[in-house]
LUMDO-825435 format. One record per atom (N, C-alpha, C, O, CB): residue in three letters; atom name; x, y, z. Coordinates in Angstrom, 2 decimals. Atoms other than C-alpha are relative to their C-alpha. Glycine has a CB too. Layout:
REM LUMDO-825435
ALA/CA/X/Y/Z
...
***
This chain:
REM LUMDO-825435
UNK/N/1.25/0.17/-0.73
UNK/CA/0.65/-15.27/0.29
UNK/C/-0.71/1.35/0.05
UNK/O/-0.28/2.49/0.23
UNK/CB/0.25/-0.55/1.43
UNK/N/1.35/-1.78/-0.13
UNK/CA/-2.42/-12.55/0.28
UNK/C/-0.38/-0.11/1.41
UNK/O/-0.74/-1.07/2.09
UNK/CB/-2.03/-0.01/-1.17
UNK/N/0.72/-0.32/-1.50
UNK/CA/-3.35/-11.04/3.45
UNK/C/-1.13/0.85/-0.92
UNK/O/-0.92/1.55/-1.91
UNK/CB/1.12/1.09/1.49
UNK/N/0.85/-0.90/0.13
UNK/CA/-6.56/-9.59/3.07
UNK/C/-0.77/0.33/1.40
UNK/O/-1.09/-0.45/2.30
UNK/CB/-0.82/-0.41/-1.07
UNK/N/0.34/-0.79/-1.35
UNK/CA/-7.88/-7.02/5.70
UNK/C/-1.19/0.55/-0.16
UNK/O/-1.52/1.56/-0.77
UNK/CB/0.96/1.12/0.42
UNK/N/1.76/-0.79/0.27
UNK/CA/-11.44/-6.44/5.87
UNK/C/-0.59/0.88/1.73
UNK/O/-0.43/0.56/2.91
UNK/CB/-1.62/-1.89/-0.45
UNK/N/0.50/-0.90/-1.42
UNK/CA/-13.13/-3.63/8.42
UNK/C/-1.61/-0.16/0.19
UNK/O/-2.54/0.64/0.09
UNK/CB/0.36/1.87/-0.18
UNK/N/2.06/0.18/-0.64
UNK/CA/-16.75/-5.08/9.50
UNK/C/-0.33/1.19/0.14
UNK/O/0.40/1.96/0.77
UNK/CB/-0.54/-0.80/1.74
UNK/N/0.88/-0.85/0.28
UNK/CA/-19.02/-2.69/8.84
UNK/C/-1.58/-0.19/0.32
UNK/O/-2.14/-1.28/0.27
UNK/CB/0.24/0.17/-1.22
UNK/N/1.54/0.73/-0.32
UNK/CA/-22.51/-2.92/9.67
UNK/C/-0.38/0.64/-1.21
UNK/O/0.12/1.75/-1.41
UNK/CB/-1.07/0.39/1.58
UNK/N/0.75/-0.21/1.03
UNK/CA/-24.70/-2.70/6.29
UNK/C/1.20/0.30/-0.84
UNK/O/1.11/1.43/-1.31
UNK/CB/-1.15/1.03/0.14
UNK/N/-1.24/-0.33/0.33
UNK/CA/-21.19/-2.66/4.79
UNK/C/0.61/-0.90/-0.66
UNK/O/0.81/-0.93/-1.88
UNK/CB/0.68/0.32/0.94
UNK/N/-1.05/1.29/-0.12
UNK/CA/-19.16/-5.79/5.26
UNK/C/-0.13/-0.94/0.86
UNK/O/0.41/-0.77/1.95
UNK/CB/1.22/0.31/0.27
UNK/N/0.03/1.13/-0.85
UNK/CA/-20.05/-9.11/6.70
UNK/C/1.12/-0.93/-0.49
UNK/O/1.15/-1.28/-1.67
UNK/CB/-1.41/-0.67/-0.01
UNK/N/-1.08/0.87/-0.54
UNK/CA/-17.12/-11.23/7.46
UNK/C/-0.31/-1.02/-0.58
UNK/O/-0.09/-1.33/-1.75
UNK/CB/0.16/-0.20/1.42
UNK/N/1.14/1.52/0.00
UNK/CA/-19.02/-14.26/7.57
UNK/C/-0.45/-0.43/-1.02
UNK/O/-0.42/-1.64/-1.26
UNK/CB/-1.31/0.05/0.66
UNK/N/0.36/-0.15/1.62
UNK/CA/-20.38/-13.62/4.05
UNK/C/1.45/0.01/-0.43
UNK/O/1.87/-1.07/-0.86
UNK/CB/-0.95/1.54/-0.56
UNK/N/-1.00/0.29/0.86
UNK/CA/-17.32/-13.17/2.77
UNK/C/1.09/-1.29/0.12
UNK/O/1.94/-1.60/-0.72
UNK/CB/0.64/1.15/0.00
UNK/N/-0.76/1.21/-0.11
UNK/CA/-15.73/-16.28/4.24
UNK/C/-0.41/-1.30/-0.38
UNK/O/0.22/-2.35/-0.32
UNK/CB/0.30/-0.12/1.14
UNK/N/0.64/0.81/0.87
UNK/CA/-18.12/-18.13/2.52
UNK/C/0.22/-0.24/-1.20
UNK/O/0.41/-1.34/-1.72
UNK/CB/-0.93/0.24/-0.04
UNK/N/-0.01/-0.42/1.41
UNK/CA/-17.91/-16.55/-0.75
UNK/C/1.52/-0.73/-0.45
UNK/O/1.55/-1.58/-1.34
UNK/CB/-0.12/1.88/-0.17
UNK/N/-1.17/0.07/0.46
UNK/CA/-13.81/-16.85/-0.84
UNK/C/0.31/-1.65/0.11
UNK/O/-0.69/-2.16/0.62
UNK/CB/0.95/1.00/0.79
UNK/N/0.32/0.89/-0.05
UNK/CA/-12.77/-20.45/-0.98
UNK/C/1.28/-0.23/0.72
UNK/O/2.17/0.61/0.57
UNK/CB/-0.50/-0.55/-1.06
UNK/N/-0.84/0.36/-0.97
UNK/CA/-10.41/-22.20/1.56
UNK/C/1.10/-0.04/-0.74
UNK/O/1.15/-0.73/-1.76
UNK/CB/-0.30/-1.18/0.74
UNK/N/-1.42/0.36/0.93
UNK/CA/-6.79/-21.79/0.36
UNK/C/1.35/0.11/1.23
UNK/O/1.17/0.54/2.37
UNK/CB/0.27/1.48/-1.58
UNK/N/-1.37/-0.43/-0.98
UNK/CA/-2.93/-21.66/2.11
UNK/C/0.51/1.12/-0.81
UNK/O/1.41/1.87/-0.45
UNK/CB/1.35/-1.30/0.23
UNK/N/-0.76/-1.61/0.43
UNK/CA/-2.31/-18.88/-0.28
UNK/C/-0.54/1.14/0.68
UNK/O/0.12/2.16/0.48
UNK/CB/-0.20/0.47/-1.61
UNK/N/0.42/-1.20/-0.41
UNK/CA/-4.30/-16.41/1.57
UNK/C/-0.20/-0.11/1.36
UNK/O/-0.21/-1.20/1.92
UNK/CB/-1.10/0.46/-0.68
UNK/N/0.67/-0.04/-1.89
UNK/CA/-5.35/-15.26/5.49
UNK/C/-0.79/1.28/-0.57
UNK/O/-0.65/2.10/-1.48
UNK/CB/1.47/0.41/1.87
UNK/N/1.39/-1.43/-0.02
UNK/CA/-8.53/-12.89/6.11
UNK/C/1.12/0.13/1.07
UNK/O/1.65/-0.86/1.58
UNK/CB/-2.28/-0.14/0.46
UNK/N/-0.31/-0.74/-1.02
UNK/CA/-6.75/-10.57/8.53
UNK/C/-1.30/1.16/0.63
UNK/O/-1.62/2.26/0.19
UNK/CB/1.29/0.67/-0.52
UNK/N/0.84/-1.13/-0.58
UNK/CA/-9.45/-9.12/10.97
UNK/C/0.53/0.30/1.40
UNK/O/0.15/1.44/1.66
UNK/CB/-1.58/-0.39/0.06
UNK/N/-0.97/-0.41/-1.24
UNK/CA/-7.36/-8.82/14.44
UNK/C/0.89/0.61/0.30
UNK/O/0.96/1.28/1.33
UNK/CB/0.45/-0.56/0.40
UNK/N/-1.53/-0.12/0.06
UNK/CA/-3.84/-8.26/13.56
UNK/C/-0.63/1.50/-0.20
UNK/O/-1.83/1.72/-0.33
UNK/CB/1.16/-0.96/-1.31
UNK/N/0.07/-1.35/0.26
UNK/CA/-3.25/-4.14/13.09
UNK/C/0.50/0.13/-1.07
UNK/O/1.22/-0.80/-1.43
UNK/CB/0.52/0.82/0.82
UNK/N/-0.47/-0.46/0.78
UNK/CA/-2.42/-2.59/10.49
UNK/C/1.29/-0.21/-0.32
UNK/O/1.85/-0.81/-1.24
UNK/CB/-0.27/0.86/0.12
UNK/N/-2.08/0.00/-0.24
UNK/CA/1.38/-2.11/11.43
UNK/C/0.06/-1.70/-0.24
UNK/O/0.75/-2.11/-1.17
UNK/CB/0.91/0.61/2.34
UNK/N/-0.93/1.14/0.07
UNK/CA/1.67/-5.85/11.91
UNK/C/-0.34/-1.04/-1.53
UNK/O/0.42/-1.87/-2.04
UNK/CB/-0.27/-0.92/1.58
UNK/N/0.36/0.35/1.15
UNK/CA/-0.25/-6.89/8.85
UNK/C/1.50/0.93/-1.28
UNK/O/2.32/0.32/-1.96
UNK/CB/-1.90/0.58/-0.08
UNK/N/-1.24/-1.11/0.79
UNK/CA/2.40/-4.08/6.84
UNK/C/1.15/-1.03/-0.09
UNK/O/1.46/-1.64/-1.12
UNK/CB/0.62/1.64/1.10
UNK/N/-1.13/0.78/-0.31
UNK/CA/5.38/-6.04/8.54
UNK/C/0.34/-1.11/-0.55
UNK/O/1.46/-1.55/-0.83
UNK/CB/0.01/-0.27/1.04
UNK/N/-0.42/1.43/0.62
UNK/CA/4.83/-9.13/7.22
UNK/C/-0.30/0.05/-1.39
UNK/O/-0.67/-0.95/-2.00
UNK/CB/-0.77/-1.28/0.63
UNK/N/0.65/0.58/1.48
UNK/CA/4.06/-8.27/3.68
UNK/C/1.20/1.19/-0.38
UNK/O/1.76/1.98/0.38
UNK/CB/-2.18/0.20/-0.59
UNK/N/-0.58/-0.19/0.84
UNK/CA/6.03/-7.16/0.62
UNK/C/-0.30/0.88/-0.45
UNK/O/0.56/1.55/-1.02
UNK/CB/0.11/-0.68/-0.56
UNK/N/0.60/-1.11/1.31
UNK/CA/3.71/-4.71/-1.12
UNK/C/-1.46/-0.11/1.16
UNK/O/-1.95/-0.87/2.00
UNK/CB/-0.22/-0.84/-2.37
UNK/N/1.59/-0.45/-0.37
UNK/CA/0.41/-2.91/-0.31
UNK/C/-0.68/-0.17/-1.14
UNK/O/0.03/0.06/-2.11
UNK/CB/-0.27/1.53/0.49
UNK/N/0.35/-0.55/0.70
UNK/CA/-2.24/-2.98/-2.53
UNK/C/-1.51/0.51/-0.11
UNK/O/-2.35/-0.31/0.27
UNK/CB/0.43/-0.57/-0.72
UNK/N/0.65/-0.56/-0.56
UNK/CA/-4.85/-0.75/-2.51
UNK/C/-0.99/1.05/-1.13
UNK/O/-0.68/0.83/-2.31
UNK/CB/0.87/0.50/1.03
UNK/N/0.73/-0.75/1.28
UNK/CA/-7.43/1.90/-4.78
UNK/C/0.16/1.11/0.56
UNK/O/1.09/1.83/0.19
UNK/CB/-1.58/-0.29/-0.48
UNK/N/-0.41/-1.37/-0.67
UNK/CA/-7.52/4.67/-2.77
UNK/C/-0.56/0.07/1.64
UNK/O/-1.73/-0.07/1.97
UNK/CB/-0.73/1.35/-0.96
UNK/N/-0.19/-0.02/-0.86
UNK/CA/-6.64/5.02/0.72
UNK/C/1.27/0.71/0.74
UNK/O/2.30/0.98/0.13
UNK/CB/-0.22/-0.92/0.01
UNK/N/-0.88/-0.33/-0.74
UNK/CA/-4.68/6.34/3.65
UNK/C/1.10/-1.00/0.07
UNK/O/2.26/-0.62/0.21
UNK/CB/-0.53/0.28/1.11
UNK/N/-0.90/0.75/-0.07
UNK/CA/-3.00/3.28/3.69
UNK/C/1.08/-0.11/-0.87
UNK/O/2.07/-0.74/-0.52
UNK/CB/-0.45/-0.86/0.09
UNK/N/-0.83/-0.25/1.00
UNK/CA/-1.17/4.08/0.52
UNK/C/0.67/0.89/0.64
UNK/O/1.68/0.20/0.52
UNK/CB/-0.51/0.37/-1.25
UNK/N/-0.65/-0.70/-0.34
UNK/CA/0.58/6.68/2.14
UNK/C/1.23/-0.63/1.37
UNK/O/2.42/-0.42/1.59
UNK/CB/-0.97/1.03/0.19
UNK/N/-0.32/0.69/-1.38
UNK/CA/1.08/4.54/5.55
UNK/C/1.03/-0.84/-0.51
UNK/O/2.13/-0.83/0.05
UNK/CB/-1.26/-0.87/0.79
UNK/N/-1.03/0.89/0.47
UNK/CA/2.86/1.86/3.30
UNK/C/1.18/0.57/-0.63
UNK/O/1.97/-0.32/-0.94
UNK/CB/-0.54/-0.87/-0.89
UNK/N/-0.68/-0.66/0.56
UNK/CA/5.05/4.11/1.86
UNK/C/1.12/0.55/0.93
UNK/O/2.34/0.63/0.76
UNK/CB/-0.77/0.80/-0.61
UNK/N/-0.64/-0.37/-0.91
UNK/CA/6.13/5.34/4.56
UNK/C/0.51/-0.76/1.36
UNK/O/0.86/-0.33/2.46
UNK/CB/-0.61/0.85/0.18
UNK/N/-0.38/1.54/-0.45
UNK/CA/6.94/1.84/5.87
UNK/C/1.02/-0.71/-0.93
UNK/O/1.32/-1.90/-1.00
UNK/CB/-1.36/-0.95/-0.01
UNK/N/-0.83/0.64/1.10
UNK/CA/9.24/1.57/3.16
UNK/C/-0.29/-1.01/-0.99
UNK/O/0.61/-1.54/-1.64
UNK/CB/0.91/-0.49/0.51
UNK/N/0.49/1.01/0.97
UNK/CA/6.90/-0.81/1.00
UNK/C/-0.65/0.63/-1.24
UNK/O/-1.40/1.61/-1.24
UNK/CB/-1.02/-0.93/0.69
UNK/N/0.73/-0.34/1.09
UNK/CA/5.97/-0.62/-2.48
UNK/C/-1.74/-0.11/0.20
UNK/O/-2.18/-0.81/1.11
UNK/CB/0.57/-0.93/-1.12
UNK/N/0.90/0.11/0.37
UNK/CA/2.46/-0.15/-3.52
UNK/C/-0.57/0.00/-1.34
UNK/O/-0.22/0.64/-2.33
UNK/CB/-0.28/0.51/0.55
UNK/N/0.39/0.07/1.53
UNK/CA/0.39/-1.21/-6.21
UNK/C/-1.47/0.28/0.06
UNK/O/-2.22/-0.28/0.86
UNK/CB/0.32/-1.51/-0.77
UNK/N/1.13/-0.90/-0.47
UNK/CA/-2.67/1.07/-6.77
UNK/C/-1.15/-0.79/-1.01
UNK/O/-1.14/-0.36/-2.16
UNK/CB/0.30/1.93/-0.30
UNK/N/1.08/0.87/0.88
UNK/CA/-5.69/-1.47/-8.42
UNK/C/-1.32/0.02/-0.32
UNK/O/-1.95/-0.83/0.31
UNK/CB/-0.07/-0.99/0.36
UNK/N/1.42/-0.44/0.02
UNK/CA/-9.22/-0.21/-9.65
UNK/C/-0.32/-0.48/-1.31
UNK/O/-1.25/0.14/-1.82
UNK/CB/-0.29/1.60/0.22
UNK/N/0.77/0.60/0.61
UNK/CA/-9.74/-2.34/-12.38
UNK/C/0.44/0.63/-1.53
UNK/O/0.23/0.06/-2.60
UNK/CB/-1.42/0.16/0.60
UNK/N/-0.32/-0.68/1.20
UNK/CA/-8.51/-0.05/-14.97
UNK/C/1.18/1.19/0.71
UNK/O/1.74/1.27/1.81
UNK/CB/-1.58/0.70/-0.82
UNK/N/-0.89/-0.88/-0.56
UNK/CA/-6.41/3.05/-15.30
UNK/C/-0.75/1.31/-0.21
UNK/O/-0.10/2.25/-0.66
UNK/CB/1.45/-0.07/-0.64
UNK/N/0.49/-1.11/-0.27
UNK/CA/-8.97/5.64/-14.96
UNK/C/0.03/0.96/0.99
UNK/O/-0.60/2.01/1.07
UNK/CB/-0.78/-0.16/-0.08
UNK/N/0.24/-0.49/-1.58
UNK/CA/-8.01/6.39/-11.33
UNK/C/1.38/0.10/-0.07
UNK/O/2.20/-0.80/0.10
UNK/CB/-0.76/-1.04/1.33
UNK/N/-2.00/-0.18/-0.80
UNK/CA/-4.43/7.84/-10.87
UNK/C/0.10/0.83/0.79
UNK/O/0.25/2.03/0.55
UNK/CB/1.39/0.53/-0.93
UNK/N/-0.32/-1.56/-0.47
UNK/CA/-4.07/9.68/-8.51
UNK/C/1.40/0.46/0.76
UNK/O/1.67/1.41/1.49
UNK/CB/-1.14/0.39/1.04
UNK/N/-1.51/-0.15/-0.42
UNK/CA/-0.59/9.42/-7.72
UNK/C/0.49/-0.48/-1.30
UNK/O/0.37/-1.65/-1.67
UNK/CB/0.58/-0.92/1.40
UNK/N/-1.16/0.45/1.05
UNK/CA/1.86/9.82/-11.04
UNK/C/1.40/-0.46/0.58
UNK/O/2.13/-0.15/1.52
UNK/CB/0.32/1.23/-0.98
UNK/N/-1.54/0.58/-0.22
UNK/CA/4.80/7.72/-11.50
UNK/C/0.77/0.80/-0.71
UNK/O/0.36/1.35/-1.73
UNK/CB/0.32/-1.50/-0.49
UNK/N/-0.91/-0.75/0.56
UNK/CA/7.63/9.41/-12.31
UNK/C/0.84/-1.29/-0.64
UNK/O/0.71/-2.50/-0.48
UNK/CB/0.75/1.05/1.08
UNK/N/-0.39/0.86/1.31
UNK/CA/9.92/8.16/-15.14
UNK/C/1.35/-0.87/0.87
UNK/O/2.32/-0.28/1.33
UNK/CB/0.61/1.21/-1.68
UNK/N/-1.14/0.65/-0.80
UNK/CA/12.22/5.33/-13.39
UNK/C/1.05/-0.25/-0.28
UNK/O/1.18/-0.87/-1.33
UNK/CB/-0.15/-0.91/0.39
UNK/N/-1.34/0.14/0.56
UNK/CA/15.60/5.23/-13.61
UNK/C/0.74/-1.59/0.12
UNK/O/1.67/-1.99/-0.57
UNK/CB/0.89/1.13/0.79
UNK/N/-0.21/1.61/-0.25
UNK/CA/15.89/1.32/-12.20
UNK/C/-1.06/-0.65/-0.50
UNK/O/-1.91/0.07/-1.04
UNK/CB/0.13/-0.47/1.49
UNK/N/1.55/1.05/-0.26
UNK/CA/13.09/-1.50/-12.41
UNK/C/-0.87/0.73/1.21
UNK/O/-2.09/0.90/1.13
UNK/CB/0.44/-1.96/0.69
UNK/N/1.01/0.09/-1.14
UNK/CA/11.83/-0.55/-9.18
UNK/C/-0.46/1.71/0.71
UNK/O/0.27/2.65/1.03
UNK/CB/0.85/-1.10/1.28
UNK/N/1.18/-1.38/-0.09
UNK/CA/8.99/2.41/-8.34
UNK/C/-0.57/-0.20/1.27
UNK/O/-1.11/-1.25/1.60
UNK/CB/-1.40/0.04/-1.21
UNK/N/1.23/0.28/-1.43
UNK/CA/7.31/2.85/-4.97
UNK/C/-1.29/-0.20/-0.17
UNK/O/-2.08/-0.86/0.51
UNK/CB/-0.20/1.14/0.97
UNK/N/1.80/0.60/0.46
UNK/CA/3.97/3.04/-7.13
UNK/C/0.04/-0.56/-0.69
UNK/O/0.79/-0.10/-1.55
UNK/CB/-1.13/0.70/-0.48
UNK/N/0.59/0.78/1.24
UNK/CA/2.93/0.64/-9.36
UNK/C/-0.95/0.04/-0.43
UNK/O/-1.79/-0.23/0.42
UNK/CB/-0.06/-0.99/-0.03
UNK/N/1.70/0.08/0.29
UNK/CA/-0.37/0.90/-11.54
UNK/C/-0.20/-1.49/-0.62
UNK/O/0.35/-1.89/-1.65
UNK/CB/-0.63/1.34/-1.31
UNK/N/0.41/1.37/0.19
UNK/CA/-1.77/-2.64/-11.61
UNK/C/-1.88/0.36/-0.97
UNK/O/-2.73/1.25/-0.93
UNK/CB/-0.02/-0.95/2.00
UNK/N/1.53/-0.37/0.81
UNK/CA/-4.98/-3.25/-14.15
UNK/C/0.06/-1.54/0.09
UNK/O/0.94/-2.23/0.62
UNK/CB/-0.20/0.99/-1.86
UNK/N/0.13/1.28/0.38
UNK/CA/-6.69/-6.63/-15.38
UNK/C/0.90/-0.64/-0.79
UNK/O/0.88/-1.86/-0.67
UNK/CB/-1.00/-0.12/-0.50
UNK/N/-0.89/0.07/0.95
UNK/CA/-4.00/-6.81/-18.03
UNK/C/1.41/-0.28/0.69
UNK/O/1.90/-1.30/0.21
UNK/CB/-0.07/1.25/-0.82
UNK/N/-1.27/0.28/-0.19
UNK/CA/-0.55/-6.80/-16.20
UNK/C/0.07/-0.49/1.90
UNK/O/1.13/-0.73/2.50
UNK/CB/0.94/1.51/-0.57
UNK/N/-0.10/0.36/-0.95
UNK/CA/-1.77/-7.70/-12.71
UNK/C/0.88/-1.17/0.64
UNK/O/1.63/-0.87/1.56
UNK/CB/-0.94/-0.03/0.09
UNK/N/-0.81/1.43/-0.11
UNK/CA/-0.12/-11.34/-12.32
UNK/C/1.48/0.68/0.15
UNK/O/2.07/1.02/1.17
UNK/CB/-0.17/-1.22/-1.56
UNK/N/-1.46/-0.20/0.55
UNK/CA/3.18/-10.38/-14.02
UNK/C/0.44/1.21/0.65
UNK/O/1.64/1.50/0.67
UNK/CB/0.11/0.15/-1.64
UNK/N/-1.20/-1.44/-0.92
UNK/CA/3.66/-6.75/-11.73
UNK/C/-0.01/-0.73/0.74
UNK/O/1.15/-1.08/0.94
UNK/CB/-0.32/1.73/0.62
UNK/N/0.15/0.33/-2.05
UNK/CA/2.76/-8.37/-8.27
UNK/C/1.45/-0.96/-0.33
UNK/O/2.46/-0.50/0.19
UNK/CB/-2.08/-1.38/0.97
UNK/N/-1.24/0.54/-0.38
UNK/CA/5.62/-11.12/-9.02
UNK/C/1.39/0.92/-0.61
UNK/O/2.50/0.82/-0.09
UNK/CB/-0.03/-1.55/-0.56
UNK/N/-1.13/-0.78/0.01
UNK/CA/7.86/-8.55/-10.78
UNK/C/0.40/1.22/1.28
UNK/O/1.50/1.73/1.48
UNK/CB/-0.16/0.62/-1.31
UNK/N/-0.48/-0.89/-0.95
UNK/CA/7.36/-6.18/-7.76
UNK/C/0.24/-1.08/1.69
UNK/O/0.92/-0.60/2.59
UNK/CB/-1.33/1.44/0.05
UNK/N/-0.79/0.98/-0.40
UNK/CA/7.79/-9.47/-5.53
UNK/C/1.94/-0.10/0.27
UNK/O/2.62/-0.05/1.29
UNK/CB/-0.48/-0.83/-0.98
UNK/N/-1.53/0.57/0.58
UNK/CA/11.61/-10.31/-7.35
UNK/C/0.51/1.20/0.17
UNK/O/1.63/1.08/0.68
UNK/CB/0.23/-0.65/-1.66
UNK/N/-0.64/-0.96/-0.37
UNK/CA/12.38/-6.62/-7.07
UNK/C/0.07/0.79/1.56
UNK/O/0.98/1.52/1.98
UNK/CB/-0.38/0.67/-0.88
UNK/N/0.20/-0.92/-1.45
UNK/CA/11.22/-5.23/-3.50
UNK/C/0.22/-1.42/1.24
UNK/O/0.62/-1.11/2.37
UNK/CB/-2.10/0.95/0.09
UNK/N/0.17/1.06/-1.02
UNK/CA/11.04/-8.89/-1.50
UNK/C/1.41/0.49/1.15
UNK/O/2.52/0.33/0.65
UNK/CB/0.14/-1.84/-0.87
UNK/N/-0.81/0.02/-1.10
UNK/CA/13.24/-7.97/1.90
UNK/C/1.03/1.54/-0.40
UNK/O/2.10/1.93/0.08
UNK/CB/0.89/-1.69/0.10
UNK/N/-1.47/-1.22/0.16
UNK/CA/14.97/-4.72/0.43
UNK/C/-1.27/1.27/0.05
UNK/O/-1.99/1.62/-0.88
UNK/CB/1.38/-0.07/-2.11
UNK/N/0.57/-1.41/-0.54
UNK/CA/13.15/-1.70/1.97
UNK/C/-0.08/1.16/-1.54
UNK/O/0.55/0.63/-2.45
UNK/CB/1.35/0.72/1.47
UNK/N/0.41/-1.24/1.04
UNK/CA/12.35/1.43/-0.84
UNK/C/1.10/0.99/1.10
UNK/O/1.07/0.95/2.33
UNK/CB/-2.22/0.58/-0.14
UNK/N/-0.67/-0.74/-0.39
UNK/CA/14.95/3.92/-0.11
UNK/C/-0.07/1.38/-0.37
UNK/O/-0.71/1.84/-1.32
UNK/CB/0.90/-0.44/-0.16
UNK/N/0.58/-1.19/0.00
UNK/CA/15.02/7.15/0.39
UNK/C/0.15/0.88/-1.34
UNK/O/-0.68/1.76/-1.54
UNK/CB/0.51/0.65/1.13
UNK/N/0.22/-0.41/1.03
UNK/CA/16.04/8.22/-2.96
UNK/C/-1.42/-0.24/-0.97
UNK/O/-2.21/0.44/-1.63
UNK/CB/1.02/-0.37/-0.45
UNK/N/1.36/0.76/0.81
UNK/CA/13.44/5.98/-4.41
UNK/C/-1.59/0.78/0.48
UNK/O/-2.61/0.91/-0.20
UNK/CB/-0.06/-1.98/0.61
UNK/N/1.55/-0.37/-1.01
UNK/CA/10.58/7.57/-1.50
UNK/C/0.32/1.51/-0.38
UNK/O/-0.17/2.29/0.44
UNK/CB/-0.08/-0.44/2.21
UNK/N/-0.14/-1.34/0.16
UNK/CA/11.64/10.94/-2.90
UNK/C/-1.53/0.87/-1.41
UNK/O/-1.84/0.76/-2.60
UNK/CB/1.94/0.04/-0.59
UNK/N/1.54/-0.84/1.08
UNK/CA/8.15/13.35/-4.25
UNK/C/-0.82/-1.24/0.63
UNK/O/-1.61/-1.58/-0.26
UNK/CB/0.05/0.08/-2.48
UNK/N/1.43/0.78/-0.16
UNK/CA/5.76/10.66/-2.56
UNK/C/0.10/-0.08/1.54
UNK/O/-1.00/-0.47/1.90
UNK/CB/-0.19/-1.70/-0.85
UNK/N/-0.32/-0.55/-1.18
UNK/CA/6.99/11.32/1.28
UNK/C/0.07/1.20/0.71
UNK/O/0.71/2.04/0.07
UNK/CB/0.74/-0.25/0.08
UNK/N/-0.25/-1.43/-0.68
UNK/CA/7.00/14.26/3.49
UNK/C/1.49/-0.58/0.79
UNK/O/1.76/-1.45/1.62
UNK/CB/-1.54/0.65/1.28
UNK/N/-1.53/0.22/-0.85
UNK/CA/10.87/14.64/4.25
UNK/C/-0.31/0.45/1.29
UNK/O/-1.22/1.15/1.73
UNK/CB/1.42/0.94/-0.58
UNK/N/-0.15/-0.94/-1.23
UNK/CA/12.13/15.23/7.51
UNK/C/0.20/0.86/0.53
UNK/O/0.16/0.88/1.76
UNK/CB/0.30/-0.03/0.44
UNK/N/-0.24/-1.67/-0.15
UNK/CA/12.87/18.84/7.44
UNK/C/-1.36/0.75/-0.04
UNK/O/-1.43/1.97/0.06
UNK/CB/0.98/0.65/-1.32
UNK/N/1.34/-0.64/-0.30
UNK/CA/8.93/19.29/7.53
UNK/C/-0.25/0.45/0.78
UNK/O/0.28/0.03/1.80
UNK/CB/-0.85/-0.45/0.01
UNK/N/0.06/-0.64/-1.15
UNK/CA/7.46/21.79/9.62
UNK/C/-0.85/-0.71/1.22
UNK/O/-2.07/-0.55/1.18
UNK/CB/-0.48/1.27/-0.36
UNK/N/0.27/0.67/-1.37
UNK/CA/6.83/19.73/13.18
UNK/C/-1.78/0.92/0.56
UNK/O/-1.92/2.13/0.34
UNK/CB/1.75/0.46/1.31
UNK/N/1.12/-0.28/-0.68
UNK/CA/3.19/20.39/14.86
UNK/C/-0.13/1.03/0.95
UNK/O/-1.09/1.75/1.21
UNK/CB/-0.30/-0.97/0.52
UNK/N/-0.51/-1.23/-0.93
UNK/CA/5.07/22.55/17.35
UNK/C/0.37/0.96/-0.62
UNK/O/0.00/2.06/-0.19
UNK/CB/1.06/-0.20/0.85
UNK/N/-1.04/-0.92/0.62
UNK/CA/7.12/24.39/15.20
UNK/C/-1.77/0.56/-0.67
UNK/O/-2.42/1.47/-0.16
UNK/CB/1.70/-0.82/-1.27
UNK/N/1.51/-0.69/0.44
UNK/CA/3.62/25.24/13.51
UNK/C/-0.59/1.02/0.37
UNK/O/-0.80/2.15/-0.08
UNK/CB/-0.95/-0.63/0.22
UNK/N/0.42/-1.15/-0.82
UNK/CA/2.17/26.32/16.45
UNK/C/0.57/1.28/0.13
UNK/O/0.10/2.38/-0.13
UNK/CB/-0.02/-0.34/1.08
UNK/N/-0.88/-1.03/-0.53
UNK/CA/4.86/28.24/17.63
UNK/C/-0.12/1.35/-1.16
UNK/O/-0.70/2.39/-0.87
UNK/CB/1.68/-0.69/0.15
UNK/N/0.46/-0.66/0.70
UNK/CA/5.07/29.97/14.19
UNK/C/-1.53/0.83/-0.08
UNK/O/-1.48/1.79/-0.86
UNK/CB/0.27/-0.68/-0.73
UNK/N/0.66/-0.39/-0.07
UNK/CA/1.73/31.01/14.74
UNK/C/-0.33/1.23/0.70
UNK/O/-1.07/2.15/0.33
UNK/CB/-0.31/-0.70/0.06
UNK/N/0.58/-0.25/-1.24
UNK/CA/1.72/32.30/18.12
UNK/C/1.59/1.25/0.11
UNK/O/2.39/1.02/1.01
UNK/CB/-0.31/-1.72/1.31
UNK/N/-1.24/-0.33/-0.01
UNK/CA/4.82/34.99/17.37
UNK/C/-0.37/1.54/0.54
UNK/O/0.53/2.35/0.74
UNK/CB/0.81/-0.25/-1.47
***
């Protein structure tokens, strides 16, 4: 099922328009209420062009698949995988279908681990907001 999350906008994004446009299905929900976090929770994969939320999902333990229509836009490289399964995926018009259910069959209920979230996470040995300060203030 597609969640899609739209942010009303004035001169932007009408809702209303777009619930017109899309056509009544059980494969999908407009998510405009739910948060972020709980929209995350219930889904499998992010997918996204460029956003904060790519980082947010990541760090939610979910794959993402980064989609602009082509592959002119990377701005996060994949590194060379040693399994099937990548925290990024580059999705185009060409292999869209066939990643979303291959990253489906590989990520469905099994979290991205921390080997896997390694070079696309800030570990936890990062320097803390305090520790910052403090460093500063010596």
């Amino acid at each position: 099922k597609l969640i899609v999350r739209i942010r009303e906008e004035p001169k932007e994004c009408d809702v209303a328009a777009i619930k017109k446009l899309i056509p009544s299905s059980e494969k999908w929900d407009l998510s405009i209420t739910n948060s972020f976090k709980e929209d995350l929770e219930r889904s499998d994969m992010l997918v996204s062009y460029s956003s904060t939320t790519i980082e947010e999902a990541l760090n939610f333990r979910k794959p993402v698949g980064i989609y602009g229509g082509s592959l002119r836009y990377r701005h996060i490289m994949i590194k060379n995988r040693k399994n099937l399964r990548s925290p990024v995926y580059h999705l185009t018009h060409n292999n869209l279908k066939n990643e979303i259910l291959n990253i489906k069959n590989l990520h469905h209920n099994k979290p991205l681990s921390n080997d896997e979230l390694s070079g696309f996470v800030w570990d936890k040995n990062i320097m803390t907001k305090e520790s910052f300060l403090k460093s500063l203030v010596l």
